[in-house]
N, C-alpha and C positions, 0 to 999 in steps of 0.2 A: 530428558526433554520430551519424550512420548509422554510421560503422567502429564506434563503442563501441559502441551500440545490439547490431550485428548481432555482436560480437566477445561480448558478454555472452550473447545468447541462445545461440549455438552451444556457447560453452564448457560451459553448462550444460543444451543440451538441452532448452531450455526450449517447449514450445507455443504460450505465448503471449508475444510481443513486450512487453520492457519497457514501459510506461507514463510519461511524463514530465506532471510536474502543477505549475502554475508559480500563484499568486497574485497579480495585479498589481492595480494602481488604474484603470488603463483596457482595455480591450483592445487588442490586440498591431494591429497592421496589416496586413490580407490576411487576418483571421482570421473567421469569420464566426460569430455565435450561435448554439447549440442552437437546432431548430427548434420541439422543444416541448417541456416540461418531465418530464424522467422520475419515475419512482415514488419513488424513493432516488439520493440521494447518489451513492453506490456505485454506481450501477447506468451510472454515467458513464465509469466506469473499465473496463468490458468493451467500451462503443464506440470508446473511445479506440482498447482492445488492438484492435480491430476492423479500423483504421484509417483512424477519422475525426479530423479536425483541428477542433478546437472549441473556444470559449468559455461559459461558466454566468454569469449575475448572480446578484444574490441570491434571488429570485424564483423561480427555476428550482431553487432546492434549499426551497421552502417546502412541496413533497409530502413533505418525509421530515423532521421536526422536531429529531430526532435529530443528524443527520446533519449539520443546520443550526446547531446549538446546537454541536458539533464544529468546526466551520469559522469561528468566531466573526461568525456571521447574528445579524444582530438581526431577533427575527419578531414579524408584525405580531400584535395582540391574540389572533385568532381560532388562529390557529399556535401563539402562544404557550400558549392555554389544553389544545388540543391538546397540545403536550409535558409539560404537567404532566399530561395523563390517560395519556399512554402511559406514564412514568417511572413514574404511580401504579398501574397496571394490571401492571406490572415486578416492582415492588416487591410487590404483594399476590401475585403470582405467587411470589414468592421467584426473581424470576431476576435481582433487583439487591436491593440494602440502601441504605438511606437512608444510611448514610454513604458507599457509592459512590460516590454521583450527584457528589456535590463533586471527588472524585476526577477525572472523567472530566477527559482531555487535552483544551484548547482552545486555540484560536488565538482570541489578544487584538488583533491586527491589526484596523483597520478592513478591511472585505471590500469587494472592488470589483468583480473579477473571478476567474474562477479556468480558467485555460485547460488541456486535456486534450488530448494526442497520444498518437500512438506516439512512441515513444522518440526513433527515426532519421527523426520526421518534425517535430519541435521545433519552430516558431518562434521560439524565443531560451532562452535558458539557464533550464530548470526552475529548480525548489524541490525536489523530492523525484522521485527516482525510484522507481516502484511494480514489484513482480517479484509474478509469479505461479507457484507453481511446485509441483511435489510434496516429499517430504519429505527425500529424496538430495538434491533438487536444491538445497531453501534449505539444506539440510546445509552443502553445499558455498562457497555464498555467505555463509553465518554464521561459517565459519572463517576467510574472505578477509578479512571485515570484523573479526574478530575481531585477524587478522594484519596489519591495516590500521591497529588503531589505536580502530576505531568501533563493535567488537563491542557487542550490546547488553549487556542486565546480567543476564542469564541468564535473563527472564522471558518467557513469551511471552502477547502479551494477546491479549484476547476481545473482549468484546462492550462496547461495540459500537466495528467494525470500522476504521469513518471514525476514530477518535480516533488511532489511527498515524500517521496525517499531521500531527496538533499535533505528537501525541508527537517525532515524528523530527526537527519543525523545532524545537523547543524544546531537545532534549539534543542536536541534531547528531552524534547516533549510528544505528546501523544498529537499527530497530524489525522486528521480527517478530511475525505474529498468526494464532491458528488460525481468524479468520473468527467470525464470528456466525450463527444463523441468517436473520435477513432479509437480510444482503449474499450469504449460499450461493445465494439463491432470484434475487435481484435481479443476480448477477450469474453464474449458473448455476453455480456451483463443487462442483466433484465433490467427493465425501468424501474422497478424499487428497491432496485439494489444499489452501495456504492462501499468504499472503500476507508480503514483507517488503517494507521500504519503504528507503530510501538517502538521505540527505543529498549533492543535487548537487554542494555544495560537496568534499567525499569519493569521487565514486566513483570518478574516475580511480586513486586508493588502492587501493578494493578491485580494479578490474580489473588493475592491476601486480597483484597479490596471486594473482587468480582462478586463472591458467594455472598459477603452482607448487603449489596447494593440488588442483588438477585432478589434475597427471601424481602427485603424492604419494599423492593417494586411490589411483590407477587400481594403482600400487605393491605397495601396501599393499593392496587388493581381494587383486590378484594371492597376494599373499605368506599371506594368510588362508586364502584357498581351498585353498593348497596345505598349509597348517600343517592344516585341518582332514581333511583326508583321509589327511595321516599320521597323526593321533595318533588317526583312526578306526579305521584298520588294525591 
């Protein structure tokens, strides 16, 4: 997994190291728990890129109810009443609509565990691989997956951000999202940055795909640049 890992992020120049996020019923062995519970969800996925090796219960996603409600947490009363006032607080905001809410991706799996690495530091075969990237660069990964077979369906989702990872495991296709604002803040993401996600079971796909869609772009740069300064002249 490090050759894919380090063969993905080179090809696209990326900053931050894939993410691999695996869901099991127990935790993995040799793998040790989050030491304390972060603010969001999300906010698990830049320690990862970090390069800490981890596990989440359920508990440890009950600061972000959203987030929880996403990952299919069952939360306790108190968290529960909490989600209904932040979706209500959303919604009167106008930043979601009551028929959203049903909408939102979730995972119907019971939750057991939910383990975070870098990519090349796995302990066993993800569920989704996580890329962070700027806009050439998921460009680039979006036509692999595309030429691969798992391109998404041309839409790219919002808010909020954690529902990529139902989404991806549920259509086992390539999901892309520009981010929310609480994952920008909780997991520092600059304005031209956003995220796409991979179905493990696929990326070996997209990475055959990645290097001919690389030297094609770099081609075609080339060939533009030069179309554009003649037909300037």
């Amino acid at each position: 997994m490090m050759h894919q890992a380090d063969s993905l992020q080179e090809l696209l120049g990326l900053l931050w190291p894939p993410v691999a996020i695996a869901f099991r019923s127990t935790p993995p062995a040799g793998v040790s728990r989050i030491d304390s519970a972060a603010p969001a969800g999300c906010a698990y996925w830049k320690l990862a890129a970090e390069g800490k090796v981890f596990y989440t219960a359920a508990s440890d996603h009950y600061n972000c109810p959203v987030g929880a409600h996403t990952h299919g947490i069952d939360l306790p009363p108190a968290q529960q009443t909490e989600l209904q006032g932040v979706i209500g607080t959303m919604v009167q905001l106008q930043y979601l609509r009551e028929a959203d809410v049903s909408a939102i991706p979730r995972r119907t799996e019971p939750f057991g565990v939910a383990v975070y690495s870098p990519w090349a530091l796995a302990p066993d075969d993800p569920d989704v691989i996580l890329i962070r990237g700027n806009a050439k660069q998921l460009m680039l990964l979006s036509e692999a997956a595309r030429a691969a077979g798992i391109g998404d369906a041309g839409e790219l989702m919002g808010r909020p951000t954690c529902a990529m990872i139902p989404a991806t495991l549920q259509s086992g296709r390539a999901t892309t999202s520009l981010g929310c604002i609480g994952n920008r803040i909780y997991t520092s993401l600059e304005d031209d940055e956003f995220y796409a996600a991979v179905p493990w079971l696929k990326i070996n796909d997209v990475l055959h795909q990645l290097p001919v869609l690389v030297d094609a772009n770099r081609e075609l740069e080339a060939y533009h640049r030069q179309r554009a300064v003649s037909l300037s002249s």
